[in-house]
C-alpha positions in Angstrom: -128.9 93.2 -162.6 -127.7 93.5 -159.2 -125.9 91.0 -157.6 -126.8 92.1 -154.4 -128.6 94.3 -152.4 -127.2 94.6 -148.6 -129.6 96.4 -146.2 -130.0 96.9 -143.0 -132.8 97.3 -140.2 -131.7 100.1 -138.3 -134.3 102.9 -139.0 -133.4 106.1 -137.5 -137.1 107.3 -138.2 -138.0 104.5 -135.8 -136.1 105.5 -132.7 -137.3 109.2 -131.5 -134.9 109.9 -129.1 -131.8 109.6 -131.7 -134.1 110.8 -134.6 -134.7 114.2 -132.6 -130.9 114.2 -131.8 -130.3 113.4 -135.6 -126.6 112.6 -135.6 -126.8 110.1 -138.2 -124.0 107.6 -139.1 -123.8 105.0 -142.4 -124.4 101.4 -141.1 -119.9 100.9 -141.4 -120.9 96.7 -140.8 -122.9 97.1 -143.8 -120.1 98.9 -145.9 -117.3 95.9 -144.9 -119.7 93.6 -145.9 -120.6 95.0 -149.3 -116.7 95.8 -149.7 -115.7 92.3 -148.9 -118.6 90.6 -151.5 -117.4 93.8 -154.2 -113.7 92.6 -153.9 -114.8 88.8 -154.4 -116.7 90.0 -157.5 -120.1 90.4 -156.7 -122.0 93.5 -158.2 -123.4 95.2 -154.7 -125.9 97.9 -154.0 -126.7 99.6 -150.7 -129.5 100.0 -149.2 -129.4 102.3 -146.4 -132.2 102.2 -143.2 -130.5 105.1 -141.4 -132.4 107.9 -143.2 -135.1 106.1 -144.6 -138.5 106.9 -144.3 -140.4 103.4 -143.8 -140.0 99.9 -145.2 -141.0 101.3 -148.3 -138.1 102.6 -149.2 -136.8 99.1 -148.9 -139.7 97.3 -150.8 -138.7 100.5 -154.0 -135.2 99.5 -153.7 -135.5 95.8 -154.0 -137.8 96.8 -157.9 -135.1 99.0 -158.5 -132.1 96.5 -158.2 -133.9 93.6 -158.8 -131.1 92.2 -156.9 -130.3 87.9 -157.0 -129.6 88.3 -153.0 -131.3 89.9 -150.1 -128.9 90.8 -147.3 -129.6 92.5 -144.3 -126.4 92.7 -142.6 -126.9 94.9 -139.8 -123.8 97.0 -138.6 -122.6 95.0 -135.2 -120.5 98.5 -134.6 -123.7 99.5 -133.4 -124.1 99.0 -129.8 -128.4 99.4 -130.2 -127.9 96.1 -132.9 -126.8 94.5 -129.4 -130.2 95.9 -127.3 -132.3 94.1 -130.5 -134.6 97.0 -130.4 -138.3 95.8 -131.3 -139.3 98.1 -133.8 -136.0 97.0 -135.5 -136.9 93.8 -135.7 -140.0 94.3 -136.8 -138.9 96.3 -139.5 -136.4 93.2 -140.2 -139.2 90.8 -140.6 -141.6 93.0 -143.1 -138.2 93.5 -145.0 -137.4 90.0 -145.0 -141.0 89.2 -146.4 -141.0 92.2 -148.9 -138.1 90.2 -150.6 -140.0 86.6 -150.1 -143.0 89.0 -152.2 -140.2 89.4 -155.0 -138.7 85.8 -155.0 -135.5 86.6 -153.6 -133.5 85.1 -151.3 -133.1 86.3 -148.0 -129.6 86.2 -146.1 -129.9 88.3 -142.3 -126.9 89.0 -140.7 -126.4 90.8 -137.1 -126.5 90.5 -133.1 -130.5 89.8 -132.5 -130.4 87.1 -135.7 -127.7 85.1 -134.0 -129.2 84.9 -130.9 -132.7 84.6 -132.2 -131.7 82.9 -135.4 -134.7 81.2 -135.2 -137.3 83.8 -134.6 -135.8 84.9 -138.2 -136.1 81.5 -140.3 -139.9 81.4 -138.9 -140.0 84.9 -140.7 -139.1 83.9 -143.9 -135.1 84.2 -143.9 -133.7 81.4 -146.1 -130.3 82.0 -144.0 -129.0 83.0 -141.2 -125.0 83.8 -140.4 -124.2 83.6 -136.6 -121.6 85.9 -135.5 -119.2 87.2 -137.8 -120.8 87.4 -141.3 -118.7 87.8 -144.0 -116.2 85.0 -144.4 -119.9 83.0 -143.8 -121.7 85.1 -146.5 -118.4 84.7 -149.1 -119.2 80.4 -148.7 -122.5 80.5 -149.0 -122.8 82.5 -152.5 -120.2 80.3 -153.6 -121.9 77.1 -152.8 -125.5 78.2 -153.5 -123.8 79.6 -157.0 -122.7 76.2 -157.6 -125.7 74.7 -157.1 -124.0 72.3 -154.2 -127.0 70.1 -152.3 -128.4 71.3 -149.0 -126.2 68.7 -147.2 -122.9 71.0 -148.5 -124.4 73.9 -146.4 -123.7 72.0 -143.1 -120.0 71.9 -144.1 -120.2 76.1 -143.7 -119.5 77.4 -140.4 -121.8 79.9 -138.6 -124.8 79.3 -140.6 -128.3 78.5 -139.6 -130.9 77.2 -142.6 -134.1 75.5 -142.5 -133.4 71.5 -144.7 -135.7 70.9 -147.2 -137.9 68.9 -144.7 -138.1 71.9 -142.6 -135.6 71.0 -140.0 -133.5 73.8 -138.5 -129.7 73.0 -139.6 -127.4 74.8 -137.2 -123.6 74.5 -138.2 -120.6 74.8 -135.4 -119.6 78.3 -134.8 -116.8 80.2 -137.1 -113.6 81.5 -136.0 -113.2 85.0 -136.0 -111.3 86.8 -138.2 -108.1 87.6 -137.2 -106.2 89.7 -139.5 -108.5 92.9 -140.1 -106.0 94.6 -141.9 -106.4 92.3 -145.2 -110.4 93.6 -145.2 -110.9 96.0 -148.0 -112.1 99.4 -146.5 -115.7 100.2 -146.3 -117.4 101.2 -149.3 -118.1 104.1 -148.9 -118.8 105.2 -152.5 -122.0 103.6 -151.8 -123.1 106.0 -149.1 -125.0 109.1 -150.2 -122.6 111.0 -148.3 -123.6 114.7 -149.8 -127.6 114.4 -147.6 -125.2 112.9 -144.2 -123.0 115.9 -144.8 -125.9 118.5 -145.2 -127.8 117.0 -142.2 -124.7 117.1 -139.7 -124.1 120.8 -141.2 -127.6 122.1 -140.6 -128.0 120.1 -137.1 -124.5 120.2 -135.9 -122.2 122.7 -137.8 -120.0 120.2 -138.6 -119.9 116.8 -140.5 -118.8 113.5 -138.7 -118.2 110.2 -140.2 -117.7 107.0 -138.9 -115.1 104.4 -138.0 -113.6 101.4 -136.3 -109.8 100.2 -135.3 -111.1 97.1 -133.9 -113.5 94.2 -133.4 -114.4 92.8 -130.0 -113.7 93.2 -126.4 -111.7 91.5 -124.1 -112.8 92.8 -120.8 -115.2 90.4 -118.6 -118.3 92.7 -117.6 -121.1 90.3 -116.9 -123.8 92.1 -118.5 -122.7 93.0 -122.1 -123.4 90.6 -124.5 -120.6 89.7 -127.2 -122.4 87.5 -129.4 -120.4 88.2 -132.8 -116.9 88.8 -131.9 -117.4 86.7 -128.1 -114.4 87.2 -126.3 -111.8 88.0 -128.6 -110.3 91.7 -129.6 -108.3 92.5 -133.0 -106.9 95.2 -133.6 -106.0 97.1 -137.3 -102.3 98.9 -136.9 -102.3 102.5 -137.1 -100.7 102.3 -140.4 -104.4 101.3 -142.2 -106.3 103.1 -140.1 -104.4 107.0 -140.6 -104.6 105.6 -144.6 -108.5 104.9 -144.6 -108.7 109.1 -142.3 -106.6 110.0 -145.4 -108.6 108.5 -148.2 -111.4 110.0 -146.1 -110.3 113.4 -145.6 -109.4 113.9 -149.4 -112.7 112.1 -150.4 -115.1 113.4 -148.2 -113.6 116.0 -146.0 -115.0 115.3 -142.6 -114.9 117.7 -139.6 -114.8 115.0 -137.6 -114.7 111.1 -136.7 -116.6 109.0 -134.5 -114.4 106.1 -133.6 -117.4 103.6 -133.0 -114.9 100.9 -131.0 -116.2 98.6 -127.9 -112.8 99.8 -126.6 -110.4 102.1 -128.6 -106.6 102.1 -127.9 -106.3 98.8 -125.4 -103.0 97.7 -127.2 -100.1 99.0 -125.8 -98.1 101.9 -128.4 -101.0 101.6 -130.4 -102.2 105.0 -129.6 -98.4 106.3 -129.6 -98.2 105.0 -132.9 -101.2 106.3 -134.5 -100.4 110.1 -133.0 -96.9 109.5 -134.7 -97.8 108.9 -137.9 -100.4 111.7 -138.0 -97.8 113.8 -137.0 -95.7 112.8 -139.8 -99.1 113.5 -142.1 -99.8 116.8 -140.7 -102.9 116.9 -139.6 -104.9 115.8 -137.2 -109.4 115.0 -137.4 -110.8 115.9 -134.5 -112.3 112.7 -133.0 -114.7 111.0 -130.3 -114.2 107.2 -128.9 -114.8 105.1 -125.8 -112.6 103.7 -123.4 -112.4 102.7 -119.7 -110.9 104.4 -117.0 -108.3 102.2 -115.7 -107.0 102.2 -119.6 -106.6 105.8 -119.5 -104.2 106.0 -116.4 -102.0 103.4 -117.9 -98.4 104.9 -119.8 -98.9 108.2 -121.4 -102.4 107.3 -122.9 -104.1 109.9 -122.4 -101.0 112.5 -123.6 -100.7 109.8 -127.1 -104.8 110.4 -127.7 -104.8 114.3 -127.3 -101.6 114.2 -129.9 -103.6 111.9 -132.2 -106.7 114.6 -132.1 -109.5 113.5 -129.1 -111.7 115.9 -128.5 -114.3 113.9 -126.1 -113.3 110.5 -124.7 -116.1 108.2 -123.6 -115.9 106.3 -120.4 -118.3 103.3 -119.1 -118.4 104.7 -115.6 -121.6 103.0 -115.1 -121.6 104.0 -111.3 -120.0 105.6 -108.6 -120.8 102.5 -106.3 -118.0 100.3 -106.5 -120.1 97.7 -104.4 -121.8 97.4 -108.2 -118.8 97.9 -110.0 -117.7 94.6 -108.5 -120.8 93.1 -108.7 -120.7 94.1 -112.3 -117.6 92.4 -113.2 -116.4 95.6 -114.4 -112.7 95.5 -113.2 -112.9 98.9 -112.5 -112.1 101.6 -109.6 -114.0 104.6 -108.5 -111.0 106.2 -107.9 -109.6 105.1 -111.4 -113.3 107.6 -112.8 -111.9 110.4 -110.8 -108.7 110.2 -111.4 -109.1 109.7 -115.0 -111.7 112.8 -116.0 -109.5 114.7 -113.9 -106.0 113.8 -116.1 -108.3 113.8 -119.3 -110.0 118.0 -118.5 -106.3 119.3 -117.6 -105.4 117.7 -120.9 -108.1 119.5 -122.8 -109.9 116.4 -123.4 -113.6 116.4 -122.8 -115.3 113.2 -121.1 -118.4 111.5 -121.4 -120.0 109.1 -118.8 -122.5 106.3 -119.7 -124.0 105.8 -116.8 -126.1 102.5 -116.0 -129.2 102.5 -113.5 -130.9 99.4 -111.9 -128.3 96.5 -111.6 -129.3 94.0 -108.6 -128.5 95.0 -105.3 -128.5 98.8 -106.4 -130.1 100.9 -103.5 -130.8 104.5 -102.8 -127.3 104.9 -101.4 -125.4 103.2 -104.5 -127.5 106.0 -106.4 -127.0 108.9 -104.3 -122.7 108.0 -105.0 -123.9 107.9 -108.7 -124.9 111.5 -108.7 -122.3 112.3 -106.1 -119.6 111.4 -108.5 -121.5 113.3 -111.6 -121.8 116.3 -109.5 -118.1 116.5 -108.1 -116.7 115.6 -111.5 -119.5 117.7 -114.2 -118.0 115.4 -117.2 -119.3 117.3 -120.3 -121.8 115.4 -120.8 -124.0 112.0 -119.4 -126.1 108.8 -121.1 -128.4 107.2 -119.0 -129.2 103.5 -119.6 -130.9 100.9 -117.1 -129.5 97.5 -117.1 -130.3 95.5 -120.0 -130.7 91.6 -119.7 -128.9 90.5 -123.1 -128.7 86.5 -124.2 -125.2 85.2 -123.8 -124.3 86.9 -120.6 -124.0 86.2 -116.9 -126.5 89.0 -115.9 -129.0 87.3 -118.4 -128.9 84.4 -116.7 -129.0 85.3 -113.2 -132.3 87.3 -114.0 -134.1 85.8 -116.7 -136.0 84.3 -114.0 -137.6 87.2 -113.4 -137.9 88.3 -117.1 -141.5 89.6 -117.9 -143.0 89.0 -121.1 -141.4 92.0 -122.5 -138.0 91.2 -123.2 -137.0 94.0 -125.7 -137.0 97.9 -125.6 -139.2 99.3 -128.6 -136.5 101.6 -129.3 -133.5 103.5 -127.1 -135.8 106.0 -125.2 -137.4 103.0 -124.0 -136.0 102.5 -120.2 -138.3 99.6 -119.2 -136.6 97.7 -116.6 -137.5 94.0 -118.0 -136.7 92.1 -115.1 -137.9 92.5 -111.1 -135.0 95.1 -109.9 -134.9 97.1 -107.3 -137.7 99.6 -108.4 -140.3 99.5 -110.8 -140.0 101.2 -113.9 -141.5 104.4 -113.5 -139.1 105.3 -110.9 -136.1 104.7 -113.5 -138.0 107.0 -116.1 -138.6 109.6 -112.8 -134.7 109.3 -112.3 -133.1 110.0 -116.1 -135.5 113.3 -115.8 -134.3 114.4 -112.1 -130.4 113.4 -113.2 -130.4 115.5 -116.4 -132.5 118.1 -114.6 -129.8 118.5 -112.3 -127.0 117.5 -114.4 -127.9 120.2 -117.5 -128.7 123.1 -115.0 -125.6 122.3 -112.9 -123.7 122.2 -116.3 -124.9 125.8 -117.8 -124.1 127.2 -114.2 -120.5 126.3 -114.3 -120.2 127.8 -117.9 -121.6 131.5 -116.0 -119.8 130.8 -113.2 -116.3 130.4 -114.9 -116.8 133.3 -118.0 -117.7 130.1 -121.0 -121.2 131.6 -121.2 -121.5 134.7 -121.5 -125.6 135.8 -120.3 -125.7 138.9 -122.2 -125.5 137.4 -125.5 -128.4 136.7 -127.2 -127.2 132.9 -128.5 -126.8 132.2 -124.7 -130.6 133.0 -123.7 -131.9 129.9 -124.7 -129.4 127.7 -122.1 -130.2 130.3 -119.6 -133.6 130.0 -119.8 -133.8 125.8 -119.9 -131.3 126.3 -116.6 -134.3 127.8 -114.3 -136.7 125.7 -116.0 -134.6 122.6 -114.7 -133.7 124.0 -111.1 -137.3 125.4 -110.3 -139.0 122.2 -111.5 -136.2 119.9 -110.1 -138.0 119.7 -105.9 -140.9 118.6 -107.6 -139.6 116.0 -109.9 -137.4 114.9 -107.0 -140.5 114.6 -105.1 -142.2 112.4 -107.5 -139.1 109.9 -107.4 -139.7 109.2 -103.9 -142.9 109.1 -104.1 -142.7 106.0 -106.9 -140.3 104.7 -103.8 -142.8 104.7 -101.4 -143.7 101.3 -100.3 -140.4 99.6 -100.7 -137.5 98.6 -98.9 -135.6 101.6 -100.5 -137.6 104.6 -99.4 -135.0 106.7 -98.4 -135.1 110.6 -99.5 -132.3 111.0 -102.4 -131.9 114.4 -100.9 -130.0 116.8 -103.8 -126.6 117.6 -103.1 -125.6 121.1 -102.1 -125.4 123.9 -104.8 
């Protein structure tokens, strides 16, 4: 008999956006977790939601394992854990009463349960660990193996239970761990790695895998939400993390690694360090990982991550306002985006901008300097978000006034402005199509304008064609945009830059 079975909620089938872009990655909170239970001698099975069909899968897994513990511990590396997607959750809660349906007990673990712990209890969940899980998981098992009383459970930090009486027990929150390097690494051998491998292959024509050098972040922006990790930032050394790449490339021989961090790199040598030793190693995994502008300019950064292997570098440029960059909290400079995507393409580094629409105050002008900035700099390539009011942060609070009664994307395509901002939120969905429009068609003609794409060969054909699709139908999708301004404040023409 299994010990127990960890799961998680995360359902690729359920998001279409990132199912149709099918870059799938294991659920790595998941794989500490089970590691960390493994290594304290606990018999552990995985069950993984990322490819998945339906619950069902779950429902077959629990008669297969016939597990003593249910634990959904969703991976809190992933930043759409933080949105708490609705079809996620729901998918949590016929999980959590699929295992009720076998008698089991039901432990739930992850960003949504700690701010909605009790949302989860009224489920069916018999636990509830707020923030960071594992140390919290490790006491309970013990004291529930023990058969300690109810009243021994308020003694565990971070937990949230219902008493016997039915009384939600909250217990004061737990410190974080500090010392990441004495976790065990993910366990990975529980990952059908050959059908992630096959999928990237077929899709992609490479295989990524997944990690993470830290926990946390210590930067202040007022609308991301930190409620596992709160302020704080660890950090591994270089020393475990180019020996988990190396266990890695012998055991699974990845093309390539996505480096899922908050912030990658924000302690000083670290980056030196880590391109050092894989020098010494003598070889290098491509890899992709976020960081922030002003982070980038500072010492040789930038030179330390092309040494240690980037290939595309991430950047939260949000906007090209800095009126809402300050508003924001974001401690950045516009100046800092430009002058960082410029240092990061002569280095042969490509960039990425996540780009965030619809923070208060945002007019037509702060979105024309958006797409000004996207224009003069053409990073390689652009996500669109809208701002998202999350529990547990300033923004939340400043708007959850104005919160309508939805308060939770269905999934990531979603784009529905919850609270009153500056436009309604048809005009958001009207401005990710007229941005990419202009963005992907702008994009292929720089390849044909600078010999990258060649229009004579066949593979090309398809780009060529989706780049006069996008510039003959962009002056009419512009056109709808300010017509769904019409009747605002805010009706100004966002006239399209010059070709």
């Amino acid at each position: 008999m299994t010990d127990i079975l960890f799961g998680q909620s995360y359902f690729l089938k359920f998001d279409p956006k990132l199912y149709a872009a099918m870059m799938p990655y294991p659920p790595l909170g998941t794989l500490f977790a089970a590691s960390w239970m493994r290594e304290a001698g606990y018999n552990v099975a995985l069950f993984d939601a990322m490819l998945a069909e339906s619950e069902a899968a779950w429902a077959a897994a629990l008669a297969h394992h016939q597990p003593r513990y249910a634990v959904l511990f969703e991976d809190n590396f992933n930043y759409l854990s933080k949105m708490c997607l609705l079809n996620m959750r729901k998918a949590a809660f016929s999980m959590i009463q699929m295992a009720q349906a076998h008698g089991i007990p039901v432990i739930i673990c992850g960003a949504d349960a700690t701010d909605h712990y009790a949302c989860y209890l009224e489920a069916g969940a018999d636990y509830v660990l707020r923030g960071e899980g594992e140390m919290t998981l490790r006491e309970l098992l013990a004291a529930l193996e023990a058969g300690q009383p109810q009243a021994a459970l308020e003694q565990i930090a971070g937990l949230a239970f219902r008493s016997a009486a039915g009384e939600t027990r909250v217990t004061p929150p737990r410190p974080i761990i500090k010392q990441l390097d004495e976790l065990p690494m993910p366990a990975w051998d529980l990952v059908d790695a050959p059908r992630y491998r096959a999928i990237w292959q077929e899709r992609h024509g490479y295989y990524s895998v997944n990690m993470v050098t830290t926990r946390g972040c210590p930067y202040h922006c007022n609308w991301c939400a930190k409620p596992i990790w709160g302020q704080r930032y660890n950090v591994r050394s270089p020393e475990a993390i180019v020996a988990e790449m190396r266990w890695l490339r012998e055991h699974l021989q990845p093309d390539h690694i996505w480096f899922a961090d908050d912030i990658f790199g924000l302690k000083p040598g670290w980056v030196q360090r880590l391109a050092a030793l894989l020098d010494q190693e003598g070889w290098h995994l491509p890899f992709k990982c976020l960081s922030r502008a002003d982070l980038l300019l500072e010492q040789d950064n930038i030179q330390a991550l092309r040494r240690a292997g980037a290939q595309i570098i991430w950047i939260g440029a949000e906007s090209g306002s800095q009126k809402i960059l300050d508003a924001m909290d974001k401690g950045t400079q516009v100046a800092q985006i430009y002058h960082a995507t410029q240092q990061l393409k002569a280095t042969g580094i490509a960039v990425g901008f996540f780009l965030q629409f619809g923070y208060p105050g945002e007019t037509r002008a702060d979105i024309q300097k958006t797409l000004a900035m996207v224009r003069d700099l053409l990073p390689d390539d652009i996500g669109i978000s809208v701002s998202y009011p999350l529990p547990g942060t300033r923004f939340y609070e400043r708007v959850r006034q104005d919160l309508d009664t939805k308060a939770n994307w269905e999934d990531s395509a979603d784009l529905a402005m919850l609270y009153q901002g500056p436009f309604p939120t048809a005009f958001y969905r009207q401005l990710h199509r007229v941005v990419h429009k202009d963005y992907r068609s702008r994009k292929t003609w720089h390849a044909l304008r600078t010999g990258r794409l060649l229009p004579w060969q066949a593979s090309n054909l398809r780009k060529l064609g989706a780049m006069l699709y996008h510039r003959l139908t962009l002056p009419l999708a512009q056109a709808r945009l300010d017509r769904l301004a019409r009747g605002t404040h805010q009706a100004t023409h966002l006239a399209p830059a010059e070709s």
